[in-house]
N, C-alpha and C positions, 0 to 999 in steps of 0.2 A: 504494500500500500504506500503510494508517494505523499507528501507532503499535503496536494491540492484534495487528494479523496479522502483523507484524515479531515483536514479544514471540514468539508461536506458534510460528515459524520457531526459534525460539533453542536452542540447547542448554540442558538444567535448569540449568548454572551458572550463566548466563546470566540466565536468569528467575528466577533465586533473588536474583538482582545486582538488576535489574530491580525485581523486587516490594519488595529494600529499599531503594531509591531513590524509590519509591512511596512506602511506608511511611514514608521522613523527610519527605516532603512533607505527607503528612496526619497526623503528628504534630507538625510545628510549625504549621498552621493549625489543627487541635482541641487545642494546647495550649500554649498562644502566652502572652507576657510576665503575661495576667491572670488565666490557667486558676486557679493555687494556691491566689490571693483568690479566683475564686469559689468554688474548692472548700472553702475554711477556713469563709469567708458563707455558704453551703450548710448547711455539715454545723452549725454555729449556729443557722441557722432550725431545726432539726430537732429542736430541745429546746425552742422556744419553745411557749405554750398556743394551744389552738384559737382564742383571739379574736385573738392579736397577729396571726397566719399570715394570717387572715382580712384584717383590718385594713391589711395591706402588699401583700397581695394586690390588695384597692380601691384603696391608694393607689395603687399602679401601673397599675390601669386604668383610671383617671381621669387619671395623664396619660399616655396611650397614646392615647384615647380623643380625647383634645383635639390629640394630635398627625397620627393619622387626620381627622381632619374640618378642619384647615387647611392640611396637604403631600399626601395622598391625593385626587386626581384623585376617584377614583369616591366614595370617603365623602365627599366635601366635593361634593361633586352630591347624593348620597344623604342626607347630613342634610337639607341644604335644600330636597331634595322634600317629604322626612318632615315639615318644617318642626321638627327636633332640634335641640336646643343640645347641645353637647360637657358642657357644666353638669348637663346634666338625668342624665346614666349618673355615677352615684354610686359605684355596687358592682353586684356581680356580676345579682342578681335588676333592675336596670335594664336591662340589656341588650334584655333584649326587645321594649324598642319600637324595633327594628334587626330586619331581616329575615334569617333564615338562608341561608348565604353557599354556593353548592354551588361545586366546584371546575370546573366546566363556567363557571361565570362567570370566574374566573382564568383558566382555560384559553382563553375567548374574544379578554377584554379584558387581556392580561395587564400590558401598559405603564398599564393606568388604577390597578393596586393598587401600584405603583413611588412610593416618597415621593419627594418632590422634593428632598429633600434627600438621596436616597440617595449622589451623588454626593461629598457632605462624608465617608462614610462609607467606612470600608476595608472588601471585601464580595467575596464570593463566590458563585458560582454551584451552585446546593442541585438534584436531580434525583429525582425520585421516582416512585413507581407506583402505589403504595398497593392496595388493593384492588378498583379494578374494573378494574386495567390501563391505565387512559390518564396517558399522562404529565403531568409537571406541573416545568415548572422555574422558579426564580424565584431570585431575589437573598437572600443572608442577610449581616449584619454576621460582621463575627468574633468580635465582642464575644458574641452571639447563639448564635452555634457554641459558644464555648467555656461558655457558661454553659450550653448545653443539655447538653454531655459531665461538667461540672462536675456539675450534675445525678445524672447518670448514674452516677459513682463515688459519690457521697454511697449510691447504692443502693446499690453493693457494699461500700462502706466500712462499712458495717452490717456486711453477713454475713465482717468481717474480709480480705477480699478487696483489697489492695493496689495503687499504680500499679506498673507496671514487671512485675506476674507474669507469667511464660509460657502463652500462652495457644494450646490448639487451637481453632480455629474452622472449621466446617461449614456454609458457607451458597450462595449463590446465586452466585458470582465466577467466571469463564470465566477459571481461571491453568491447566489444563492442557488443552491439543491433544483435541478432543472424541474423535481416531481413534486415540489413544495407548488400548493394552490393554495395557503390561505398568508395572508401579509405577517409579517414585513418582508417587502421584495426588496429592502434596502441595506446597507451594511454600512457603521461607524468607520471614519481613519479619524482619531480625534488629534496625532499630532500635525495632520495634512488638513484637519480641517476640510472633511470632506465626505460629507454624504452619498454614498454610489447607489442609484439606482437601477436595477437588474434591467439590460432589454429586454433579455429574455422570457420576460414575463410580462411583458407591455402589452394586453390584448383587452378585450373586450367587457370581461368579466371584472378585470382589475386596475380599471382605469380611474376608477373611486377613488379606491384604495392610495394610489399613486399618487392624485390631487389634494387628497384631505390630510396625507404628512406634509405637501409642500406647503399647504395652508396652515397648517401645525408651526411646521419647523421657523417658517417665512425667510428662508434661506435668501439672502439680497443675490446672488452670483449662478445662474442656470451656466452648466455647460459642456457640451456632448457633441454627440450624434446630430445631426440636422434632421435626418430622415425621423428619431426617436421623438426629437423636442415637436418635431410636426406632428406629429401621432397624438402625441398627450394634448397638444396646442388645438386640435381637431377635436377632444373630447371636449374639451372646455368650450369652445366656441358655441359648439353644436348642442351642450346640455345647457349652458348658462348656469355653469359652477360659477359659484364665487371663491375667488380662491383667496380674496380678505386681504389681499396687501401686493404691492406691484413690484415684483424683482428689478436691478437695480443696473444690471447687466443678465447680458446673454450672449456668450462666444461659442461659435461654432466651429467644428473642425471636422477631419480625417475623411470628408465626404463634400463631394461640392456643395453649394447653397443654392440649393435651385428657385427658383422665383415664387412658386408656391408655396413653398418650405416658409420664404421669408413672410410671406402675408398672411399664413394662418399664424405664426408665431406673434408678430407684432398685433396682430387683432386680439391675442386669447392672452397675452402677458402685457400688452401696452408698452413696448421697448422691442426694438428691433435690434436682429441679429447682428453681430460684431463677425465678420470672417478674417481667419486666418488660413495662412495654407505652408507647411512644413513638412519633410521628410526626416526618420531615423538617422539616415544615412547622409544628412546636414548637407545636400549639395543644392539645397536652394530654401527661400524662405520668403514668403509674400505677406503682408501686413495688410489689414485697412484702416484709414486714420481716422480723426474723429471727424472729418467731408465727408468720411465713406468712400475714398478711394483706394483702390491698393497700390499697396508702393511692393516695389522689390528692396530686402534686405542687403544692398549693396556690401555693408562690413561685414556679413556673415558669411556670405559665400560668390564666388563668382560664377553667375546665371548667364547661358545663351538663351537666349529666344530666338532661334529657328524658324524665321517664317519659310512654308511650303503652299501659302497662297497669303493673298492681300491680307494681314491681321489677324490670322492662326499662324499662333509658333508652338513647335516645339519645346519644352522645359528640356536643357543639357544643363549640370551643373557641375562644378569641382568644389571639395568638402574642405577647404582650406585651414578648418579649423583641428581638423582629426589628421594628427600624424602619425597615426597607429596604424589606419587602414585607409590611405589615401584614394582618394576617387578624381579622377581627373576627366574631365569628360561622360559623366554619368548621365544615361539618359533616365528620366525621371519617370517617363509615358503617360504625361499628362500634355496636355494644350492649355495655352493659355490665347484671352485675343486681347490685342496690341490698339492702337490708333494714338490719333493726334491729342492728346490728353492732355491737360493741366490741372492743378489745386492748388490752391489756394496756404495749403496749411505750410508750405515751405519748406517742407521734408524731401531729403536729395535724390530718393530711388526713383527707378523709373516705375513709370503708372502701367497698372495692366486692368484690363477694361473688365473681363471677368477671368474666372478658372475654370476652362470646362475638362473636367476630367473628376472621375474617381464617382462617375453617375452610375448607380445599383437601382436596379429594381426592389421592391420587395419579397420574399419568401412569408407564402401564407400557411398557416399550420392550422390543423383541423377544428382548433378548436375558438380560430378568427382572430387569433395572436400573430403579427405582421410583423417580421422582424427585418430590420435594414442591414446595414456592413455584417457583413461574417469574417471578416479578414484573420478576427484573433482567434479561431480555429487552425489555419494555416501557417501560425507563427513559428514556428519552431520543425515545422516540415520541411526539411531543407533537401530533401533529396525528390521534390515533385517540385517539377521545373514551370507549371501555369496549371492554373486550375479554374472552372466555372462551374458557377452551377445554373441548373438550367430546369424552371416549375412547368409544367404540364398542367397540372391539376392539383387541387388545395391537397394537403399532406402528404405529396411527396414529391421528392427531389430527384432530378437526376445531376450526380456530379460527374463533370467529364474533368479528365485528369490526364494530362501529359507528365511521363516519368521519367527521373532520371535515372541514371546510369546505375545506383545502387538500390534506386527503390525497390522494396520487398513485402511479403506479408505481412512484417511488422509495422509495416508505413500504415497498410489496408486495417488494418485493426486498430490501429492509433485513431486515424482518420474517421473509423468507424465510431467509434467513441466517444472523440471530441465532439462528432454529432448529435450522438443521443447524449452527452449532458447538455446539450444548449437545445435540441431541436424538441426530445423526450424520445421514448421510445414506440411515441405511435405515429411516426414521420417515416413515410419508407422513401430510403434512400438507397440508390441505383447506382453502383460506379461501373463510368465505362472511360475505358482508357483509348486515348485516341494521340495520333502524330502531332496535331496541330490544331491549333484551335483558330475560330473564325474571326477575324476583326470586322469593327464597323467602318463605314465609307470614308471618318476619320481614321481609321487606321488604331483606333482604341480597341482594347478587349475588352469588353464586359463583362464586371464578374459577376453579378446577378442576372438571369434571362429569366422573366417570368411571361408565359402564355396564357395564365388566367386573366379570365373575362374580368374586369373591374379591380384590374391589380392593384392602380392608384389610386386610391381612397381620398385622397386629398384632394382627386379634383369634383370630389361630391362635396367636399366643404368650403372650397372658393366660391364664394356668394358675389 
């Protein structure tokens, strides 16, 4: 029995104990002796002009660049096929005589992107999914970690948003027993300050339930899922709950904001959604300020955008902050669209109009429980190279699944698993493994396909 099926076992005291012992553990490595400096350095770049931003940006990828091509196994092969000097990548528009970096190659080789010196480094182990489902894990400093979180608050420290607030959060986390039907669907972190609400149980029955702690607790800071805050923001609309007091913020993340999303939100909480857009793997970071634009994180990482027609780019980024597992050229596989933009707030990055990427369908389960992102099923699955899943009919799934080179039974029964604690056990799920999976006309994968009739629910509550 591992750690997480013991948790499951526990009485709610228990896992409320649990999840804040958790919680001091990832708040002293995401905010560790140097977090404050880089949050003070942060939020300083943020009033500097467009050239300086620029200017520190190059500096830093130039020695990044030069530390890739002599501790980097695979770049220090790679320049010298190119026959590249670490000299010749100046600033950002050099890059391109480097090849774009697909995570199928990490995923291969993954000891070739390891500096050699990561071992001088204090460093931890970063897990991800991202959007096509296959895992991807690799080494990050801590230094790296806390300036990526550093980062992070600078966003919210715009919109007046504080460390230390009480926060409800709605997203992807297995904290309660997938076969528990009566409340609380929620779990304590009291040193993270931070109330988790299970998605996994966000359906129809318990949508009460869900509304009358937040009306309880009156937590000021919602923040998750978009697809999840739409769901609950749909019951409220549509019952005319009162829910007694008006949150104070609402940040959204790891799924784009789709426009419906944002108008049932701000109808049924009176405050509209804050977006951010970031990856584990730090090669890119998109903010919105308080105009509501987004800016590009210019000191964080250095971002291409790729156009491949008039104002659709490509996301390419290099991780500049992480000298443990450099990424130089990393395609991110999201789109963003571009134009002739300005704001007003006088913040240096460049504006991007919206993020379209990382759009799921819903997965409907029998019992009218709708769940959005699955990605954190996939995390740790590092040997299935893309995965989707793809509804037919309410309660069951079929998952198509491209494999890699060592996937095995033990992968199929993992996977089998990680399903039935989040989907339950009366969800039939179907794997068929296939070479290649289909993209949209955008050249995106989708990782949710749903073919039920009335999949979107949301647009029965836009009035």
């Amino acid at each position: 029995m591992n750690l997480e099926q013991l948790y499951l076992k526990l009485p709610v005291s228990l896992q409320n104990f649990g999840c804040s012992l958790e919680g001091l553990r990832i708040q002293q490595k995401r905010y560790g002796a140097g977090f404050r400096r880089r949050l003070e350095e942060s939020k300083l770049r943020g009033d500097w002009s467009r050239e300086e931003i620029f200017e520190f940006r190059d500096q830093r990828l130039r020695q990044f660049v030069a530390h890739c091509a002599t501790t980097v196994p695979y770049y220090r092969r790679k320049f010298k096929e190119l026959r590249i000097r670490p000299e010749d990548i100046r600033g950002l528009d050099d890059l391109r005589v480097l090849p774009i970096l697909k995570k199928q190659d990490v995923q291969d080789h993954p000891a070739e992107f390891v500096s050699e010196l990561a071992s001088q480094y204090k460093c931890d182990p970063v897990h991800t999914s991202g959007t096509t489902g296959g895992g991807l894990n690799f080494l990050s400093t801590n230094e790296a970690i806390e300036e990526q979180w550093a980062t992070w608050w600078r966003f919210r420290n715009w919109h007046g948003l504080e460390f230390g607030t009480w926060c409800a959060y709605f997203g992807g986390r297995s904290l309660v027993p997938i076969e528990q039907t009566r409340p609380p669907f929620w779990r304590t972190n009291y040193p993270g300050r931070q109330l988790f609400f299970s998605g996994y149980h966000l359906g129809p029955t318990n949508f009460e339930s869900y509304a009358e702690k937040l009306r309880s607790a009156k937590i000021p800071w919602l923040h998750g899922y978009p697809s999840l805050l739409a769901l609950l923001a749909a019951y409220i609309s549509d019952t005319g709950f009162d829910l007694g007091y008006q949150p104070r913020w609402i940040t959204v993340g790891a799924e784009n904001l789709l426009p419906q999303q944002a108008m049932l939100i701000e109808r049924a909480f009176g405050v509209r959604a804050i977006q951010h857009y970031g990856l584990a793997e730090a090669v890119a970071n998109i903010s919105q300020c308080e105009h509501g634009s987004l800016h590009a994180d210019e000191d964080f990482a250095a971002m291409e955008f790729i156009e491949d027609e008039p104002g659709r780019c490509r996301v390419v980024g290099t991780n500049f902050s992480n000298l443990a597992t450099p990424l130089l050229r990393y395609d991110a596989q999201d789109i963003v669209w571009t134009g002739n933009l300005k704001c007003d707030c006088g913040k240096p990055g460049r504006l991007v109009e919206s993020i379209d990427g990382r759009q799921e369908d819903y997965v409907v389960l029998r019992n009218g429980t709708r769940l959005g992102r699955l990605d954190h099923i996939f995390k740790d699955m590092v040997h299935i190279r893309e995965a989707q899943i793809v509804q037919h009919e309410v309660g069951a799934i079929e998952l198509r699944i491209v494999r890699g080179p060592n996937y095995g039974g033990d992968e199929e029964r993992q996977l089998r698993l990680e399903f039935t604690k989040r989907l339950g056990k009366d969800t039939d799920v179907q794997i068929s493994y296939v070479s290649e999976l289909p993209r949209t006309s955008s050249g995106k994968l989708r990782f949710v396909i749903s073919e039920v009739e009335d999949n979107e629910p949301l647009r029965l509550s836009v009035k």
